[in-house]
Biopython code that builds the backbone (N, CA, C, O; Angstrom):
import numpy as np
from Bio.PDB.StructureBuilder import StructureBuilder

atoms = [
    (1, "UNK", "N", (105.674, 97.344, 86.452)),
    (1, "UNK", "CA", (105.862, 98.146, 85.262)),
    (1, "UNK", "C", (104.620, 99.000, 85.049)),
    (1, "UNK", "O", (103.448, 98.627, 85.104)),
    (2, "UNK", "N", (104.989, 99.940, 84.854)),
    (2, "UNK", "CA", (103.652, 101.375, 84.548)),
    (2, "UNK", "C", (103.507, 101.371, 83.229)),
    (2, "UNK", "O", (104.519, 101.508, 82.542)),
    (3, "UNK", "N", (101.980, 101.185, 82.484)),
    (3, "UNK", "CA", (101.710, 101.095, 81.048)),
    (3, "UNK", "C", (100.959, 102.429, 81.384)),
    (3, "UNK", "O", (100.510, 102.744, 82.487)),
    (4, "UNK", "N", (100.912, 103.119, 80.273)),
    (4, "UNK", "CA", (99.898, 104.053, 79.713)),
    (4, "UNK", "C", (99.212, 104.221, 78.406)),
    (4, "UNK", "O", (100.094, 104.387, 77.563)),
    (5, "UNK", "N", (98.512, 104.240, 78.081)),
    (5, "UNK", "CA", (97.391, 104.241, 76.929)),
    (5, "UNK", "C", (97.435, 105.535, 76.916)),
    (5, "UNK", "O", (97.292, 106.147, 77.974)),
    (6, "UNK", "N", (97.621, 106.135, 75.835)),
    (6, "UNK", "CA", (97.567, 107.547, 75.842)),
    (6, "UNK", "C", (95.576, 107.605, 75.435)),
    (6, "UNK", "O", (94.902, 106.575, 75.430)),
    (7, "UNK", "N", (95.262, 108.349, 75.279)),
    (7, "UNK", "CA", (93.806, 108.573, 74.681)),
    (7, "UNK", "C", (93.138, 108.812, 73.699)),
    (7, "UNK", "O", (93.914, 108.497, 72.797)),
    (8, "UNK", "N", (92.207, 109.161, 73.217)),
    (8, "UNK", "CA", (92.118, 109.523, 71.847)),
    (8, "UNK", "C", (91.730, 111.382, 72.360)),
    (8, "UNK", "O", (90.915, 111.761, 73.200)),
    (9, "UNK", "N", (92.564, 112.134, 71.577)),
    (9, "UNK", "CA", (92.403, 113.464, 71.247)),
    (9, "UNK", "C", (92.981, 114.058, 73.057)),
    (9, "UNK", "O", (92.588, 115.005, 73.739)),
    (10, "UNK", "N", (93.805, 113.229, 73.262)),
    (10, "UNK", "CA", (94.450, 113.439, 74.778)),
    (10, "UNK", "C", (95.703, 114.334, 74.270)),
    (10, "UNK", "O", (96.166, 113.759, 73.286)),
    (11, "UNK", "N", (96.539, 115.683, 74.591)),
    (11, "UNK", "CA", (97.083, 116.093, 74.572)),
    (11, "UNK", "C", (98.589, 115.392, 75.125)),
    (11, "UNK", "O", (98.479, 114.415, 75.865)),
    (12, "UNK", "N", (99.910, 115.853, 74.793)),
    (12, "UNK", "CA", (100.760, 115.070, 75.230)),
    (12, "UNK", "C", (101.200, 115.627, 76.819)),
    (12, "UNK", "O", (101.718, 114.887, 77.655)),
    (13, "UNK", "N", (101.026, 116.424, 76.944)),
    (13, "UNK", "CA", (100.893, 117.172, 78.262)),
    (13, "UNK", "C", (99.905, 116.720, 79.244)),
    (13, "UNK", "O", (100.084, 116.603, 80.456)),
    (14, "UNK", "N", (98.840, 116.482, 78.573)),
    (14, "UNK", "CA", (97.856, 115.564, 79.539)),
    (14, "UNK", "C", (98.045, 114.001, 80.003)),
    (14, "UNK", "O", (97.655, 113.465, 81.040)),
    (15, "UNK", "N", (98.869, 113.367, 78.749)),
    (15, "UNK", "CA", (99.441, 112.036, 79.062)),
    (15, "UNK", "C", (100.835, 111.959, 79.888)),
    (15, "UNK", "O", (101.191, 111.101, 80.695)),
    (16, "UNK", "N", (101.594, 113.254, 79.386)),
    (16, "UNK", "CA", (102.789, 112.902, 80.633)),
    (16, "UNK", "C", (102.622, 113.078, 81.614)),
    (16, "UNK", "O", (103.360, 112.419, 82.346)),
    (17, "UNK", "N", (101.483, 114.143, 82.431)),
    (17, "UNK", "CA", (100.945, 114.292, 83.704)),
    (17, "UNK", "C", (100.214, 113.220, 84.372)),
    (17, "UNK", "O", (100.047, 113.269, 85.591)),
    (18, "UNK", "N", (99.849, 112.435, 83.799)),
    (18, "UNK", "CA", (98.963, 110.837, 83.896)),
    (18, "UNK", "C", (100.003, 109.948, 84.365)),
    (18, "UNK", "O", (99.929, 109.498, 85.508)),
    (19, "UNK", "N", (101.354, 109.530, 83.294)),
    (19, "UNK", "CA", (102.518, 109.183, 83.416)),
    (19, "UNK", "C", (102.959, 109.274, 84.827)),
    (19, "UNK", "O", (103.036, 108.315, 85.595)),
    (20, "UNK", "N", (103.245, 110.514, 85.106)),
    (20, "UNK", "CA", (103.965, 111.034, 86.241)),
    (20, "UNK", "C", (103.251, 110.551, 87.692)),
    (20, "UNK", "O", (103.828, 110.178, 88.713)),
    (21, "UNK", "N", (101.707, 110.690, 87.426)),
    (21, "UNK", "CA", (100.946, 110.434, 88.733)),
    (21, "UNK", "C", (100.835, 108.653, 88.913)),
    (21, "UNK", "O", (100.504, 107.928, 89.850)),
    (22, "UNK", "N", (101.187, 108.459, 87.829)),
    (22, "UNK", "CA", (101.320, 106.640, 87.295)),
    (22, "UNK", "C", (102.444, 106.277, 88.927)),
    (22, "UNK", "O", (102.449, 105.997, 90.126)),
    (23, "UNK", "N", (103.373, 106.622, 87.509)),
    (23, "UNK", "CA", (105.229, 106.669, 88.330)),
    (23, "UNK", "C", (104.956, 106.569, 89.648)),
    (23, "UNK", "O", (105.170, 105.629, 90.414)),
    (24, "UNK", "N", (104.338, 107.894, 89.893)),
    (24, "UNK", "CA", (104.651, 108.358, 91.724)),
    (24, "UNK", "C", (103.856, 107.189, 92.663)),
    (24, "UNK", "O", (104.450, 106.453, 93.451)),
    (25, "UNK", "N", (102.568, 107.169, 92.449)),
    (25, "UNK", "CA", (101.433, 106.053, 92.717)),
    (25, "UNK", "C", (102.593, 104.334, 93.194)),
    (25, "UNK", "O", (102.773, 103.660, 94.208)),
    (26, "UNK", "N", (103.094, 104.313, 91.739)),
    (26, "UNK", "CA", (103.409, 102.815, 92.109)),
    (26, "UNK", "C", (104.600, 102.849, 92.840)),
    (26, "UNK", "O", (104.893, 101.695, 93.153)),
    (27, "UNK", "N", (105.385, 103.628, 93.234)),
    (27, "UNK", "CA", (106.410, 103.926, 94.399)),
    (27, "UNK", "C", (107.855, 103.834, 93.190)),
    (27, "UNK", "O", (108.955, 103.925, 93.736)),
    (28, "UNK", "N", (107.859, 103.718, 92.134)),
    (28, "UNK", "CA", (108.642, 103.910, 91.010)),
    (28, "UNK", "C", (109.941, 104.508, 91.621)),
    (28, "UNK", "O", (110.945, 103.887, 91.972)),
    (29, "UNK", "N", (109.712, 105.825, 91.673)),
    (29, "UNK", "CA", (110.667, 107.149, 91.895)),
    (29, "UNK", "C", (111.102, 106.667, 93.851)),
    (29, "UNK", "O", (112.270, 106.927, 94.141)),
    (30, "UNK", "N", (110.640, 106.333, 94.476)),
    (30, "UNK", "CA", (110.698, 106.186, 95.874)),
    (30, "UNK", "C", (111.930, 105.256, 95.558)),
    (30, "UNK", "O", (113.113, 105.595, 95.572)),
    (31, "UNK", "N", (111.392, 103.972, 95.261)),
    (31, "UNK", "CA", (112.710, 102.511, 94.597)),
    (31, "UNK", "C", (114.070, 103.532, 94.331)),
    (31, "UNK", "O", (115.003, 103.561, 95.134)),
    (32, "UNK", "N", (114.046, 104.169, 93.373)),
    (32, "UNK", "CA", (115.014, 104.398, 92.809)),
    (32, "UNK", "C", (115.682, 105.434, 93.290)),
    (32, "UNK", "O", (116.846, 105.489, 92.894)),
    (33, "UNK", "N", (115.232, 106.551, 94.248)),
    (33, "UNK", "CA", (115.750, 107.426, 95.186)),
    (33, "UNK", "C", (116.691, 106.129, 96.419)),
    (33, "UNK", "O", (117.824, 106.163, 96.899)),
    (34, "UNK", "N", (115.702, 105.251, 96.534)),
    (34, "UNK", "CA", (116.633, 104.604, 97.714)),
    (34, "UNK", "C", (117.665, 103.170, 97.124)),
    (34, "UNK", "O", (118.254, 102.498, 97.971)),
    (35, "UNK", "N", (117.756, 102.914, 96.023)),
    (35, "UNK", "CA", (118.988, 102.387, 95.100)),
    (35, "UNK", "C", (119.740, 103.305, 94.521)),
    (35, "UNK", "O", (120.785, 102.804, 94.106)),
    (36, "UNK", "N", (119.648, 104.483, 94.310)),
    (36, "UNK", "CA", (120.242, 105.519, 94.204)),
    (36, "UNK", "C", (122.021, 105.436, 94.195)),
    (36, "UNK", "O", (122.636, 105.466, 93.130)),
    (37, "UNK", "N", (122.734, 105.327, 95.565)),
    (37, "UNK", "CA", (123.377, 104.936, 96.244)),
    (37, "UNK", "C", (123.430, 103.889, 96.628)),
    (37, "UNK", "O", (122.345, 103.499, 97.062)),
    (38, "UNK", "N", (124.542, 102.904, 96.711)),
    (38, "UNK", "CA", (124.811, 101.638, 97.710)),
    (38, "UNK", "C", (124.854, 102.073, 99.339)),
    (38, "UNK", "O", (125.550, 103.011, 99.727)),
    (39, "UNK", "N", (123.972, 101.223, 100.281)),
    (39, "UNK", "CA", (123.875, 101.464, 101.415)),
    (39, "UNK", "C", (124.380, 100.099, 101.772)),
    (39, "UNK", "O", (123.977, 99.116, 101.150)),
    (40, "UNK", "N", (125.184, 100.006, 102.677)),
    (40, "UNK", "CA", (125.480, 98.809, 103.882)),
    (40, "UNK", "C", (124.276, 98.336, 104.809)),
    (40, "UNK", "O", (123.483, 98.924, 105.544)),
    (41, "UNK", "N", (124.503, 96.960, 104.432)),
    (41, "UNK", "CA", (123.409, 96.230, 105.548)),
    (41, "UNK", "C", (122.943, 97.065, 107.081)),
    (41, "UNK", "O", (121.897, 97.304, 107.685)),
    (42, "UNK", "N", (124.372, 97.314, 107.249)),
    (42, "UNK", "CA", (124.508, 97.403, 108.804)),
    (42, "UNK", "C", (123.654, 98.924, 108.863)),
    (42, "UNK", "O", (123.093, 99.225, 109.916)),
    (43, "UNK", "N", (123.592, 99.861, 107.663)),
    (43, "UNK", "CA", (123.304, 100.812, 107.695)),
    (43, "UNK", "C", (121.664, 100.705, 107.437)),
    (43, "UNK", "O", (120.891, 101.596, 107.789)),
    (44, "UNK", "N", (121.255, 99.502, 106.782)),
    (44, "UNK", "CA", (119.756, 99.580, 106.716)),
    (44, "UNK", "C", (118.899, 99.353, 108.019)),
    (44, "UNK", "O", (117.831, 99.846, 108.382)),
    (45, "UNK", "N", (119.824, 98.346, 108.646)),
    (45, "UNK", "CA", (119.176, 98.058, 109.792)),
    (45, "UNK", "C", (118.687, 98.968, 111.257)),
    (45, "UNK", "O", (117.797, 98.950, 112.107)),
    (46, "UNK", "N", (120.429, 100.064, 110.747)),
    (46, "UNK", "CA", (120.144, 100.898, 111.655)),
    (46, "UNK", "C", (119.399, 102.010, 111.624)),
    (46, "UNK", "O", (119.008, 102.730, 112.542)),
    (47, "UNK", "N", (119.190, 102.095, 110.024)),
    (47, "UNK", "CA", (117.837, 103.067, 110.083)),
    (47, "UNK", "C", (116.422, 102.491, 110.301)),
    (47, "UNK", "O", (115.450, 103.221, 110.494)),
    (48, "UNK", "N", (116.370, 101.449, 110.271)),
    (48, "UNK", "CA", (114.868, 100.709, 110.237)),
    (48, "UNK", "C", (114.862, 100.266, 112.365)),
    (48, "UNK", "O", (113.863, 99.852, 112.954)),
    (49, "UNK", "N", (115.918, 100.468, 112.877)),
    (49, "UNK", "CA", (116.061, 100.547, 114.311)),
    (49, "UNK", "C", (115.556, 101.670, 115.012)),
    (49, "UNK", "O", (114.798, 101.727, 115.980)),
    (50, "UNK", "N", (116.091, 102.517, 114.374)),
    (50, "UNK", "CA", (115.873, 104.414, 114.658)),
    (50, "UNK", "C", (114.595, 104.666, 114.517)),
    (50, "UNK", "O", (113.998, 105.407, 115.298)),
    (51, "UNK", "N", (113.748, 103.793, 113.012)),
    (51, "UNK", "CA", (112.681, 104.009, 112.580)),
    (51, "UNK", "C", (111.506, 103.397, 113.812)),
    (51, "UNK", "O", (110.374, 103.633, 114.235)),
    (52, "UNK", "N", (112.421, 102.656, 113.980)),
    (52, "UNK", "CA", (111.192, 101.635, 114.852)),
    (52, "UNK", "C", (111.375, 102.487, 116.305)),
    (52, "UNK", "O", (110.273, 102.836, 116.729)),
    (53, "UNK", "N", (112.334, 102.844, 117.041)),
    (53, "UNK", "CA", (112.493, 103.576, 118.057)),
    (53, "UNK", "C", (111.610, 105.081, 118.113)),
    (53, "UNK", "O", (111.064, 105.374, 119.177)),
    (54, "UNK", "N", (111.504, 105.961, 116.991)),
    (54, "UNK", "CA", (110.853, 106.964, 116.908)),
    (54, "UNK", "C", (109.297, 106.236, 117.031)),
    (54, "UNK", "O", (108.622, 106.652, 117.973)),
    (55, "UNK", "N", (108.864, 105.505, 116.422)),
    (55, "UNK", "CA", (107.807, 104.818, 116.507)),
    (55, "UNK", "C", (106.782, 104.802, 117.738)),
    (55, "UNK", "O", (105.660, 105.155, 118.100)),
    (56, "UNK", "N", (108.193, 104.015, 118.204)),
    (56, "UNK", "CA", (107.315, 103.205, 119.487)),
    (56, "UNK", "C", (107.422, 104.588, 121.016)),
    (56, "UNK", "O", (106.878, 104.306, 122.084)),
    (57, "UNK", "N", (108.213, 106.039, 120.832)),
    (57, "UNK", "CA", (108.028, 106.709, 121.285)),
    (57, "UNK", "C", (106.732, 107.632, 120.774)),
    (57, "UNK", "O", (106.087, 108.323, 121.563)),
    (58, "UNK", "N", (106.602, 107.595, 120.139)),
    (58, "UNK", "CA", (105.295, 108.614, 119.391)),
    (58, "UNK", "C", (104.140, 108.360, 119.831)),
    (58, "UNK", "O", (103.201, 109.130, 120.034)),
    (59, "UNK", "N", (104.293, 106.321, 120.101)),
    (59, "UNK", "CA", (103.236, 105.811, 120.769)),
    (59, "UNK", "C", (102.837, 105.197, 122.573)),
    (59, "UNK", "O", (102.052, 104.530, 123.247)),
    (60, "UNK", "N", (104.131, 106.079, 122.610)),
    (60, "UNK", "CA", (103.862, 106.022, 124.305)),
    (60, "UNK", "C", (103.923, 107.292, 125.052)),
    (60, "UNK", "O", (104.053, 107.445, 126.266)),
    (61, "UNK", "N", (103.766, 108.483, 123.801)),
    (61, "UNK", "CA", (103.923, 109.621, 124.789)),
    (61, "UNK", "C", (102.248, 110.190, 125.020)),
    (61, "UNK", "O", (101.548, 110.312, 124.015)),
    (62, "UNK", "N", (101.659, 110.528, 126.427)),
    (62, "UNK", "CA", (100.609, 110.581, 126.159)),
    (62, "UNK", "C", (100.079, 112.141, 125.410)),
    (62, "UNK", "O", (100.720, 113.192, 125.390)),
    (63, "UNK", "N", (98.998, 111.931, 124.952)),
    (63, "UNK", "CA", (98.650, 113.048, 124.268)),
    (63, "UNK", "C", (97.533, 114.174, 124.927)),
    (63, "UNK", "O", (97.228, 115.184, 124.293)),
]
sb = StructureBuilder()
sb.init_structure("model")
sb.init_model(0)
sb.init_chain("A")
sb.init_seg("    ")
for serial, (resi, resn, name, xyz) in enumerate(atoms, 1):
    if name == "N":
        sb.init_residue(resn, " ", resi, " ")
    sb.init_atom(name, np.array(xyz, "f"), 0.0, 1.0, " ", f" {name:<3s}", serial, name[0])
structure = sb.get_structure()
């Protein structure tokens, strides 16, 4: 959970920009882009397969 203390003589524009860099920081908005939608098991795995395949090519191509 993201708390904010606003400040003393802090503008509200200056606290929702604080807010926002809060949010983004703790992966907030990331969570909720990827619950967004219901995804299938079968579908997580196969992106975290793909993920791992791009990977392990990136690290065997020489440079």
């Amino acid at each position: 959970m993201v708390r904010l203390i606003v400040r003393e003589r802090e503008s509200i524009q200056d606290a929702v920009r604080r807010f926002r860099k809060l949010v983004e920081r703790s992966g907030i908005k990331k969570e909720m882009r990827r619950r967004e939608y219901y995804e299938k098991p079968s579908e997580i795995r196969r992106r975290a397969r793909l993920r791992a395949e791009r990977r392990s090519r990136r690290t065997r191509l020489p440079v």
